[in-house]
C-alpha positions as CSV (number, residue, x, y, z in Angstrom):
1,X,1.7,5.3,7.9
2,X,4.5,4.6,5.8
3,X,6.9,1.6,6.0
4,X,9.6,3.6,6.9
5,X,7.6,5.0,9.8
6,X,6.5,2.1,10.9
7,X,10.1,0.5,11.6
8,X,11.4,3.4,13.1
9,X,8.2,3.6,15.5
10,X,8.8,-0.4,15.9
11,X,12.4,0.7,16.7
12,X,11.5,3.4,19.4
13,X,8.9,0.5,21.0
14,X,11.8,-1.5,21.1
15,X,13.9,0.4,22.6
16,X,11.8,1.5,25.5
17,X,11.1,-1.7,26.0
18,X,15.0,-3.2,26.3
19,X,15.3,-0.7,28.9
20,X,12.4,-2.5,31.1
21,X,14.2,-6.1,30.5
22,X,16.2,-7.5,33.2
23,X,19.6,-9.1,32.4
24,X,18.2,-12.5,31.9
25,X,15.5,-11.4,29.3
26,X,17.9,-9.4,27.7
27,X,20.0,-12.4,27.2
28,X,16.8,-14.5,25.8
29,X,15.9,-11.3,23.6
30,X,19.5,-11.2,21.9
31,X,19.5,-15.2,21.4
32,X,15.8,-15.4,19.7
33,X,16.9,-11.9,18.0
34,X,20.2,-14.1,16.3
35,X,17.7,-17.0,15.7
36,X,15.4,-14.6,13.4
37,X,18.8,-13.6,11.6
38,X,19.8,-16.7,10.8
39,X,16.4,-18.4,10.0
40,X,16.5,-14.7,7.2
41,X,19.7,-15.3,5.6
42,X,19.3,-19.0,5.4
43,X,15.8,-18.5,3.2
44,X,17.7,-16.2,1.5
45,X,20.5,-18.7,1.1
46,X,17.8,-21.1,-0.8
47,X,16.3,-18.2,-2.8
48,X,19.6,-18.2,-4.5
49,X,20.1,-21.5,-4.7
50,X,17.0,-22.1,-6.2
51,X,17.9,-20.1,-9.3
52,X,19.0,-22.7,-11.7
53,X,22.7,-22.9,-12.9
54,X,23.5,-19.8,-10.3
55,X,26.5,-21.6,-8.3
56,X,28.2,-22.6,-11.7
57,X,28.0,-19.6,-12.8
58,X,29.5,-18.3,-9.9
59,X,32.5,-20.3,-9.7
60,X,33.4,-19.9,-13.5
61,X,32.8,-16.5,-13.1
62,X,36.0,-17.1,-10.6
63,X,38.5,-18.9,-12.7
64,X,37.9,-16.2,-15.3
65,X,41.5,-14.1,-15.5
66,X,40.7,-10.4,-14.2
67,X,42.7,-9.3,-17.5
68,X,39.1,-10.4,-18.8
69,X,37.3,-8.3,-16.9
70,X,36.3,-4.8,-16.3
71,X,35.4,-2.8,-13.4
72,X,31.9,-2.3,-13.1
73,X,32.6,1.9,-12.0
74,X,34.6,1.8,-15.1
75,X,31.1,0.8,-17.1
76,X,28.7,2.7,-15.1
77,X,28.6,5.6,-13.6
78,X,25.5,6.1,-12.8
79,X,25.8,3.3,-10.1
């Protein structure tokens, strides 16, 4: 079975199963399910910060004056 298949067959057990779930459960299923969000995007918050010299490049890349810049459609089309 393919990853793909396996998340949308994770998604249809899901499903059936929200439609058993009282109110109240719901309600604990929808907090835990914003706990697993956040507890995601916060290790991905570290991944980046991990990468050396990554913020400052970040906020130089900001004061630079968009006259210096290009568009990146402008540079590739492929993308």
């Amino acid at each position: 079975m393919s990853i793909e298949t396996s998340v949308t067959e994770l998604q249809r057990q899901l499903s059936e199963s929200l439609d058993r779930l009282s109110p109240e459960r719901l309600h604990v299923l929808a907090d835990f399910a914003a706990y697993l969000v956040d507890i995601e995007s916060e290790a991905a918050t570290q991944e980046l910060l991990a990468i050396p010299g990554l913020l400052e490049r970040v906020k130089q890349s900001k004061s630079i004056p968009k006259a210096h810049s290009k568009n990146w459609r402008e540079i590739r089309s492929d993308v």
